[in-house]
BAFI-642892 format. One line per field, with one value per atom (N, C-alpha, C): chain; atom name; residue number from 0; residue in one letter; z, y, x. Coordinates in Angstrom, 3 decimals. Layout:
N
kette (A|...)
atom (CA|...)
nr (NUM|...)
rest (a|...)
w (Z|...)
v (Y|...)
u (X|...)
//
This chain:
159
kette (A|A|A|A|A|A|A|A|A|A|A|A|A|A|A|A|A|A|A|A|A|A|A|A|A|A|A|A|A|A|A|A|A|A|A|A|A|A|A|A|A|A|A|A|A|A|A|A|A|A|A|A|A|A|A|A|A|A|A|A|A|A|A|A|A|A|A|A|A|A|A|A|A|A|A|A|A|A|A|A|A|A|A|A|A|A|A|A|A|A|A|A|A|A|A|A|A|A|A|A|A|A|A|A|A|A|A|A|A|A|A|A|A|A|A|A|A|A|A|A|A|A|A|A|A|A|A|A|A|A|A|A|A|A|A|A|A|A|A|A|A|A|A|A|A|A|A|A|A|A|A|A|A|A|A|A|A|A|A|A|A|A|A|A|A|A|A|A|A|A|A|A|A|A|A|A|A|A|A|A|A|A|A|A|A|A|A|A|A|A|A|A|A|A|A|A|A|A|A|A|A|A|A|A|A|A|A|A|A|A|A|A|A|A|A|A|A|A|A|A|A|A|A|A|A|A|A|A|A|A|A|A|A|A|A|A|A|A|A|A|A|A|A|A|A|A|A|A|A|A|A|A|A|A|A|A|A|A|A|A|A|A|A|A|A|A|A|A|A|A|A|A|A|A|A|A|A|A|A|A|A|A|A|A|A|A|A|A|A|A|A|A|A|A|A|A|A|A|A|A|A|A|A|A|A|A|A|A|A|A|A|A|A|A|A|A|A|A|A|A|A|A|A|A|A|A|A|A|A|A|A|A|A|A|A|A|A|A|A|A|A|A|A|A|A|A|A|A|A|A|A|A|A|A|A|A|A|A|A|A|A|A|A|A|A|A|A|A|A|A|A|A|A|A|A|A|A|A|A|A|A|A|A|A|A|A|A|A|A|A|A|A|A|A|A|A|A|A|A|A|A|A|A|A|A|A|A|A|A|A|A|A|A|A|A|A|A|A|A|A|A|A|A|A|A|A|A|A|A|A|A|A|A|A|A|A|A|A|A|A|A|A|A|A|A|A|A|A|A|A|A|A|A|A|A|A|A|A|A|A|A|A|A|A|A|A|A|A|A|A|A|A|A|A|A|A|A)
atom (N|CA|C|N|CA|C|N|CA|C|N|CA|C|N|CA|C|N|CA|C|N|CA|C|N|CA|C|N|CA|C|N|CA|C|N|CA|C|N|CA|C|N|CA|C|N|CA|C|N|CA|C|N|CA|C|N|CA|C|N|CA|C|N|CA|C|N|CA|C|N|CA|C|N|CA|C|N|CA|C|N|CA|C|N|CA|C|N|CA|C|N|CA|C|N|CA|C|N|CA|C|N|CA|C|N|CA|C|N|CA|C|N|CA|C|N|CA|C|N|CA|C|N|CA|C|N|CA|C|N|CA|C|N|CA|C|N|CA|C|N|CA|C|N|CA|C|N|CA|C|N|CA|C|N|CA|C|N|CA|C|N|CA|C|N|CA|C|N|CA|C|N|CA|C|N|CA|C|N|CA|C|N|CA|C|N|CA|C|N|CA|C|N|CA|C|N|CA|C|N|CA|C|N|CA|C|N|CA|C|N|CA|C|N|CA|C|N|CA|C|N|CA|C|N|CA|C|N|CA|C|N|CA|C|N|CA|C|N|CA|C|N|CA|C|N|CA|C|N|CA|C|N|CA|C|N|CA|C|N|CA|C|N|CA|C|N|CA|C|N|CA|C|N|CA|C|N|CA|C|N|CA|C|N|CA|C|N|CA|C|N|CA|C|N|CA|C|N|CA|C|N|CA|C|N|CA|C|N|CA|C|N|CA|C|N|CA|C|N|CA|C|N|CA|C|N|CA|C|N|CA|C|N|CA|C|N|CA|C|N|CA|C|N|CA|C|N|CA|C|N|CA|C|N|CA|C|N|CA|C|N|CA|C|N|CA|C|N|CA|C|N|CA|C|N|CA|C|N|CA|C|N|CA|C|N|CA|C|N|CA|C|N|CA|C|N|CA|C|N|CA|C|N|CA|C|N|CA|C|N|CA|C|N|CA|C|N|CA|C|N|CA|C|N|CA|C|N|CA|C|N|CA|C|N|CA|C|N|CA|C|N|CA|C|N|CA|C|N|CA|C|N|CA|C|N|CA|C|N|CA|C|N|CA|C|N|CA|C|N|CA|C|N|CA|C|N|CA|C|N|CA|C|N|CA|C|N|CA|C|N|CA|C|N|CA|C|N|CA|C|N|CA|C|N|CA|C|N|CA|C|N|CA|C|N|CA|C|N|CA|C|N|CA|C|N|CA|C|N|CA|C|N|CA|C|N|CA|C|N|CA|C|N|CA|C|N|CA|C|N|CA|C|N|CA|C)
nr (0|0|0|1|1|1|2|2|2|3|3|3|4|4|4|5|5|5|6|6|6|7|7|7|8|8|8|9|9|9|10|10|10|11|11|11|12|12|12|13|13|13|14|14|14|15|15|15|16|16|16|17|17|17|18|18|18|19|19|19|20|20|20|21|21|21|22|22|22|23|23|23|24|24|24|25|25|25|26|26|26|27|27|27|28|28|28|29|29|29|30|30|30|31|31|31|32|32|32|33|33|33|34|34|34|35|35|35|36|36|36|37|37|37|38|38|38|39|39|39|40|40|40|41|41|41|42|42|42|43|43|43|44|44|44|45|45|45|46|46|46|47|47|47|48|48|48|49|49|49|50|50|50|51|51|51|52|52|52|53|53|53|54|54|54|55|55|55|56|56|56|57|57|57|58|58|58|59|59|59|60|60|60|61|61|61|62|62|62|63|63|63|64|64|64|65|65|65|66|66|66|67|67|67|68|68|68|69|69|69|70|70|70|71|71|71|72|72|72|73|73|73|74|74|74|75|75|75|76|76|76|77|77|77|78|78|78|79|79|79|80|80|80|81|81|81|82|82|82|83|83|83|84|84|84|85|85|85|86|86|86|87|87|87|88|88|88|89|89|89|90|90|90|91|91|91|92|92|92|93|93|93|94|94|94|95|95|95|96|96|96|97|97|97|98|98|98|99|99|99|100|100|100|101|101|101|102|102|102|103|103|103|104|104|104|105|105|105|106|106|106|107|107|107|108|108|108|109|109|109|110|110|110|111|111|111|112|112|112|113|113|113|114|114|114|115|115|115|116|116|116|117|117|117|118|118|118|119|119|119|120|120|120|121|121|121|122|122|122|123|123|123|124|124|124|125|125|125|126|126|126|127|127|127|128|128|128|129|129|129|130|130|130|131|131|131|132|132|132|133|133|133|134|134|134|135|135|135|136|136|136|137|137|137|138|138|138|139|139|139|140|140|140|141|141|141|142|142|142|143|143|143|144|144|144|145|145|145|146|146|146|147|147|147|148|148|148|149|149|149|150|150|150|151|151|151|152|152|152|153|153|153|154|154|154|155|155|155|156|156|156|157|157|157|158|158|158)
rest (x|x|x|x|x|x|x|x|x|x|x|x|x|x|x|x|x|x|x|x|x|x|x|x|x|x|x|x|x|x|x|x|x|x|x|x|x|x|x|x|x|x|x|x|x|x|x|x|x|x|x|x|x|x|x|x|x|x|x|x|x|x|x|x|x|x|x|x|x|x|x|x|x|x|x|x|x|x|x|x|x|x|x|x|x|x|x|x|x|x|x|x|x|x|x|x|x|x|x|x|x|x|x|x|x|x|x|x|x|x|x|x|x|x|x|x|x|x|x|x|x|x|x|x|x|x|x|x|x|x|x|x|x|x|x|x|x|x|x|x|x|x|x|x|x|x|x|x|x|x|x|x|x|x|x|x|x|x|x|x|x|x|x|x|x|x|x|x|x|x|x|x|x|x|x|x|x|x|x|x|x|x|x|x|x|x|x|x|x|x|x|x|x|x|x|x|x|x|x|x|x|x|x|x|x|x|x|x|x|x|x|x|x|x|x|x|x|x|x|x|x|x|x|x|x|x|x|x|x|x|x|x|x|x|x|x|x|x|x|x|x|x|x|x|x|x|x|x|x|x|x|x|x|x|x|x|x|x|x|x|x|x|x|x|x|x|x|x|x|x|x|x|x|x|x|x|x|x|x|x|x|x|x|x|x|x|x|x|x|x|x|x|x|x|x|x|x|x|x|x|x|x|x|x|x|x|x|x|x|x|x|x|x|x|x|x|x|x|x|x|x|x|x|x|x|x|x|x|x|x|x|x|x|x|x|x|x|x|x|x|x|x|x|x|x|x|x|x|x|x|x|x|x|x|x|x|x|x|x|x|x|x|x|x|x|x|x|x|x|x|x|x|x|x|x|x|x|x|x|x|x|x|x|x|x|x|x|x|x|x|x|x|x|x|x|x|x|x|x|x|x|x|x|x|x|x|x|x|x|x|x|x|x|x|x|x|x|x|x|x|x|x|x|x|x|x|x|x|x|x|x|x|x|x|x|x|x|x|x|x|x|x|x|x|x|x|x|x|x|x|x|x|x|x|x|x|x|x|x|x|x|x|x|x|x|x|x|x|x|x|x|x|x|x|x|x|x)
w (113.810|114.255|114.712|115.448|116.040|114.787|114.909|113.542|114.553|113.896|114.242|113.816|112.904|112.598|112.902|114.094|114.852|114.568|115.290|114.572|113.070|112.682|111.189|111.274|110.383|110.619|108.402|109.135|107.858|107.451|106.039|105.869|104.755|104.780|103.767|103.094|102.517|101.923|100.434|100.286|99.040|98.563|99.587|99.344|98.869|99.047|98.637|99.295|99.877|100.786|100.237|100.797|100.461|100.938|101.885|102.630|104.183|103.670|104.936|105.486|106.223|106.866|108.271|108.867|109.476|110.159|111.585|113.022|112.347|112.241|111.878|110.504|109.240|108.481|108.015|106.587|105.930|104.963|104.574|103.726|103.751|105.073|105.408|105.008|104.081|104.263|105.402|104.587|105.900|105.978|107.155|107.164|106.356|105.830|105.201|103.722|103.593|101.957|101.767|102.931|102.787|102.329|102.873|103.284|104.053|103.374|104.663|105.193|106.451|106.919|105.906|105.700|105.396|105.911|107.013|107.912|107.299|106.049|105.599|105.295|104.168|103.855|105.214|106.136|107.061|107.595|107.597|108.287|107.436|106.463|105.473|105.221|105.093|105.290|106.268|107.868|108.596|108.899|108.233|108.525|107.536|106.222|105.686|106.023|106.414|107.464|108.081|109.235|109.997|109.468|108.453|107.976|107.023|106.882|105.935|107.290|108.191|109.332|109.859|110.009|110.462|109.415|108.270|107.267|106.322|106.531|106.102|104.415|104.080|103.294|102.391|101.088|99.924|98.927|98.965|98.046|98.396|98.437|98.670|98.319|98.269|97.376|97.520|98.565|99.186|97.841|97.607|97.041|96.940|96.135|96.404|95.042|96.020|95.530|95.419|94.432|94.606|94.272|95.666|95.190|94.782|93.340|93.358|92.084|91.315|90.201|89.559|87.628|86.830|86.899|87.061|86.971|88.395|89.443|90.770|90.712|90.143|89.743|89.197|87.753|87.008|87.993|88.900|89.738|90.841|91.457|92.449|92.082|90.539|89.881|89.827|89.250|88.819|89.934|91.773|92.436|92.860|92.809|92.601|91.771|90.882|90.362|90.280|91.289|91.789|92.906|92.627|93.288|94.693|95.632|96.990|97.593|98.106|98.603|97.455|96.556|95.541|95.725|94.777|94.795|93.464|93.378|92.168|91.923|90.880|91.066|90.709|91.121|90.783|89.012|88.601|87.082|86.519|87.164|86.464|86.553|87.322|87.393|86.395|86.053|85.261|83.918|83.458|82.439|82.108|83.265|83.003|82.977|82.882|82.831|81.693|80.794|79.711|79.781|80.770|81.625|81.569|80.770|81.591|82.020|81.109|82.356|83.609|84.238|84.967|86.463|86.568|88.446|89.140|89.572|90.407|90.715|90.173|89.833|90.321|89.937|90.474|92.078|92.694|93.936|94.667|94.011|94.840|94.822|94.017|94.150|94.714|94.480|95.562|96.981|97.425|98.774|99.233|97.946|98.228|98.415|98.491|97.825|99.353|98.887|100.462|100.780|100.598|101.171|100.945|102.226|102.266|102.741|102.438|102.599|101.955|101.113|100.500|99.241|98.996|97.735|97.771|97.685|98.182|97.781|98.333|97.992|98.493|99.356|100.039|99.650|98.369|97.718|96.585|96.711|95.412|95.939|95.254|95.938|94.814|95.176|94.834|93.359|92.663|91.131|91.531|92.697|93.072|94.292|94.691|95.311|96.882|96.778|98.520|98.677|100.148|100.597|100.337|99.929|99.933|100.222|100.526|101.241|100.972|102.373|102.603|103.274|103.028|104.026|105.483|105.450|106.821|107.325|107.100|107.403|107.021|107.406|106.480|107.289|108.699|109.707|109.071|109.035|108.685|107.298|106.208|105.059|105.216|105.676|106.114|106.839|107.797|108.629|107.954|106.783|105.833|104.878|103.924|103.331|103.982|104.975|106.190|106.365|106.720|107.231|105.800|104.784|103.169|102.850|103.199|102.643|103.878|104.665|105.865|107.051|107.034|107.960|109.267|109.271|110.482|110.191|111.214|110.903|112.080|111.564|112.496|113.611|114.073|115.439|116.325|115.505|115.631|116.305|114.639|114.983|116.144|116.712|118.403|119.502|119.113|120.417|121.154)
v (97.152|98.514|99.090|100.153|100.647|101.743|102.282|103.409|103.796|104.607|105.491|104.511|103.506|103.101|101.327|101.498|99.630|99.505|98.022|97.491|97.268|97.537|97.064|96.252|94.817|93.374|94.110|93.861|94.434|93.004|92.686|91.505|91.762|91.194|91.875|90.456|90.251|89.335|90.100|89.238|89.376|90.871|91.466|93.320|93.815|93.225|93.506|93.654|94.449|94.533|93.858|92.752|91.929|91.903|92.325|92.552|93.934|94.509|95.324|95.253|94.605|94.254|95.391|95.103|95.558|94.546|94.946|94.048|93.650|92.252|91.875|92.136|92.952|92.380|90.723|91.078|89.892|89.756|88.780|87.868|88.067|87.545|87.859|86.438|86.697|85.075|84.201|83.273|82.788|82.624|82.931|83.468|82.755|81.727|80.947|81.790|82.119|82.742|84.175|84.364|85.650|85.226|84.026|83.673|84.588|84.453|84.973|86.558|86.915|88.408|89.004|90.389|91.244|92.799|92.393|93.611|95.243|95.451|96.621|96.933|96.271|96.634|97.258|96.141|96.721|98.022|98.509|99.488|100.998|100.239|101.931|101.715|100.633|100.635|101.381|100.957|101.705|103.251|103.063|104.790|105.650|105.171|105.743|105.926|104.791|104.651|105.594|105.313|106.946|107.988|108.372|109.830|109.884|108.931|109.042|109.919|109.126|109.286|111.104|111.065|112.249|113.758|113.465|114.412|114.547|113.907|114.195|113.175|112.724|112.049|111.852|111.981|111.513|111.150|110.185|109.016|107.995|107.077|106.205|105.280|105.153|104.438|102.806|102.726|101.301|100.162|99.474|98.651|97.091|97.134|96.050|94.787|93.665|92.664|92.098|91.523|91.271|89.824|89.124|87.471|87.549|87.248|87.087|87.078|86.912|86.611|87.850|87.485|88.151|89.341|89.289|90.272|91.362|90.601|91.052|92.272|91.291|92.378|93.527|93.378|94.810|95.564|95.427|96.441|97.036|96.316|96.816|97.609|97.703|98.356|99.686|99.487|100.816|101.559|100.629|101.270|102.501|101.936|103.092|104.094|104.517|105.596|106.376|106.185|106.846|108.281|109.835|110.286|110.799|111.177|111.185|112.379|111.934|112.624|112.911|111.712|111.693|110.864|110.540|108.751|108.388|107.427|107.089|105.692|105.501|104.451|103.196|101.909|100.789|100.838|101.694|101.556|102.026|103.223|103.799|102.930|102.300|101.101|100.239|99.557|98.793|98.898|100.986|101.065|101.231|101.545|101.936|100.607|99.494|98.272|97.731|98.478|97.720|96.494|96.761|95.549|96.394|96.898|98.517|97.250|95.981|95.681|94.931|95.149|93.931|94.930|95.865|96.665|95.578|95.051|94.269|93.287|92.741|91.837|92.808|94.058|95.112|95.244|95.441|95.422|94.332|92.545|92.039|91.700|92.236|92.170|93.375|94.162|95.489|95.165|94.197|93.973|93.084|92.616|91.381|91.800|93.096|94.048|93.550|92.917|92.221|93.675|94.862|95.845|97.125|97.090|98.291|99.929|100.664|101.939|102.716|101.560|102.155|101.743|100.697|100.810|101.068|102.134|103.015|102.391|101.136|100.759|101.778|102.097|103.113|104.444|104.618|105.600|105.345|103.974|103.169|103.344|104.432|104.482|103.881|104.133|103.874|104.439|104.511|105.026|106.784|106.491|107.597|108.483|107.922|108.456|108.057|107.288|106.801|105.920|105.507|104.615|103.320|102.060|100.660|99.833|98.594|98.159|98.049|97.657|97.979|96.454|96.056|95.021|95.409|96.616|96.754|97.878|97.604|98.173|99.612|100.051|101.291|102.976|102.252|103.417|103.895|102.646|103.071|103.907|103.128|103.931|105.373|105.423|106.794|107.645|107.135|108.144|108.380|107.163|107.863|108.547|108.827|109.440|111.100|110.954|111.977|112.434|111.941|112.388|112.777|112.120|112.494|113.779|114.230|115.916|116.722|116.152|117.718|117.471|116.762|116.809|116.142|115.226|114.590|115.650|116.104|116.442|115.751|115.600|114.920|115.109|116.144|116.609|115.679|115.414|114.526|113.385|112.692|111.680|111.124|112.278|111.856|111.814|112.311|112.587|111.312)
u (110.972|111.179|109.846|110.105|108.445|108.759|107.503|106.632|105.682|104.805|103.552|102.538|102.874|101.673|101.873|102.790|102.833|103.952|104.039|105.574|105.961|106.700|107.338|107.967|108.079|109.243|109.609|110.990|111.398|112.491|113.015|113.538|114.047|115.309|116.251|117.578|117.735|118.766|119.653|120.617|121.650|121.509|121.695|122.007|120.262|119.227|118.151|116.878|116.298|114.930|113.573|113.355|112.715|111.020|110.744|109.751|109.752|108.752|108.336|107.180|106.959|105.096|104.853|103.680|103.192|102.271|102.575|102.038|100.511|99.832|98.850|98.324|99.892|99.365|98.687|98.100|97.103|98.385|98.121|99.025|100.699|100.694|102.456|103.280|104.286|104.986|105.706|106.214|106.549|108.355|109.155|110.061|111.240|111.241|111.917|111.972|110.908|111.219|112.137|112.823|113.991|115.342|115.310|116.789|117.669|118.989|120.343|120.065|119.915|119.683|121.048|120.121|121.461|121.311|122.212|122.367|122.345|122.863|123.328|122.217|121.484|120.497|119.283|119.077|118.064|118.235|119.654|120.317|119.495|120.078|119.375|118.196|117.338|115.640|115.204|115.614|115.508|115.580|116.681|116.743|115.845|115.751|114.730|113.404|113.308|111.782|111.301|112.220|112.535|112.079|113.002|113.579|111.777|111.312|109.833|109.014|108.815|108.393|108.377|109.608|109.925|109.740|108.904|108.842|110.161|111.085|112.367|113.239|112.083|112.308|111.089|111.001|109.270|110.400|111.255|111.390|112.558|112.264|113.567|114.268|115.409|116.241|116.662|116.333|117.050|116.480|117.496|117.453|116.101|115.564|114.030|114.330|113.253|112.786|111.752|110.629|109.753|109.700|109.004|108.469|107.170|106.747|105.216|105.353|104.230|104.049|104.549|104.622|104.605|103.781|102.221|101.764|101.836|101.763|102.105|103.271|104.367|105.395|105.430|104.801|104.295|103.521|102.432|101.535|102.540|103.259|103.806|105.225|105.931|106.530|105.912|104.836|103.766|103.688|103.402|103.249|104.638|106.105|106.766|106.553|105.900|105.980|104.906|104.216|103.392|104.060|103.809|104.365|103.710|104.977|104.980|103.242|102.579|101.173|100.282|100.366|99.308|98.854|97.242|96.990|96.202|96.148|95.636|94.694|93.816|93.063|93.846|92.812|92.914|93.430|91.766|92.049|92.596|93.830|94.979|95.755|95.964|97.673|96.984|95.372|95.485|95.690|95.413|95.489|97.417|97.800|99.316|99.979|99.321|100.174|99.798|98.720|98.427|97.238|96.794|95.174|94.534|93.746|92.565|91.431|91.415|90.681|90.274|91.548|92.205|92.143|90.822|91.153|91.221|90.056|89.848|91.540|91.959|93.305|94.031|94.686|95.385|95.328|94.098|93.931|94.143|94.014|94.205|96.183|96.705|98.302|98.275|97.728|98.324|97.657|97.070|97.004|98.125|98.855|100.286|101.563|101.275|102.491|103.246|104.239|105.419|106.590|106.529|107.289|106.398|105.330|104.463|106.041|104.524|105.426|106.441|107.182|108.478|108.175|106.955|106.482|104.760|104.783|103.639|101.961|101.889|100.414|99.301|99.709|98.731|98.149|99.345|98.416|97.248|96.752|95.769|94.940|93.790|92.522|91.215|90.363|89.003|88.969|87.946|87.776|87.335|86.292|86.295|86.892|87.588|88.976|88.694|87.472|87.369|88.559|88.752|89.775|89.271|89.931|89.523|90.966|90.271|91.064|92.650|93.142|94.707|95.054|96.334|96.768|97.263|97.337|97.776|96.631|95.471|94.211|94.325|92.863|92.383|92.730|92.871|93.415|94.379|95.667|96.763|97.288|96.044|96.183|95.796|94.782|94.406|95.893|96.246|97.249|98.578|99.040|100.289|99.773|98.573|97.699|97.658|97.770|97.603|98.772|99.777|101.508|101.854|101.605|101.789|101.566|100.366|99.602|99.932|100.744|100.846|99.908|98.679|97.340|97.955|99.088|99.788|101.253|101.533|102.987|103.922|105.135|106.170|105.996|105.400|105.423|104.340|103.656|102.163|102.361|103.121|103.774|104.552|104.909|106.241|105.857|104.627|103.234|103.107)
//
């Protein structure tokens, strides 16, 4: 799908959204690990997408899956509950997972995180609240960071 912030390849199986990347993300799998398309699902990814896009949506429901390790799993859990135009450090997800001292490890699964956007890696910032790195680069973290607090508004976006 097109976005404001590139193409999105979105991938979905057994009623479950499996991956959402971004054009030249880093560590993208490889397409065999989705298995069978499932149309329904992409349908309402999409539109949420959208509706994120368009100011019209800060939380979403579509159904998720995560391939990756045990601990991978716990960070990118954590990363849902992070709320909508906030952000938080490395070393809060490590202390909220029970690792306080495991940042470094946190960041590199939150760069693995296989469904950006709808599981909000982008709000994981620095200790001191600078930006660090993103899989789908630092522009982009910056500009949903941005559409998040109001500083981009939809209108921006259609430009």
């Amino acid at each position: 799908m097109d976005s404001p912030v590139g193409t999105l390849t979105l991938a979905a199986a057994d009623g479950l959204l499996r991956g959402l990347f971004m054009d030249g993300q880093r560590h993208l799998p490889t397409a065999e690990t989705f298995g069978q398309r499932d149309d329904t699902v992409l349908t309402d990814a999409v539109d949420q997408v959208e509706e994120y896009f368009a100011g019209q949506r800060i939380q979403f429901d579509v159904p998720v899956a995560f391939a990756g390790t045990r601990f991978q799993q716990l960070v990118w859990n954590a990363l849902l509950t992070i709320p909508y135009a906030e952000t938080v450090s490395y070393g809060l997800i490590a202390r909220q997972i029970g690792r306080p001292a495991a940042s470094r490890a946190v960041g590199l699964a939150n760069g693995r995180n296989p469904i950006s956007i709808i599981v909000p890696c982008h709000r994981v910032v620095g200790s001191t609240g600078q930006l660090t790195g993103y899989g789908g680069g630092l522009e982009r973290k910056q500009f949903l960071l941005d559409l998040e607090r109001g500083a981009v508004t939809p209108e921006d976006v259609n430009r």
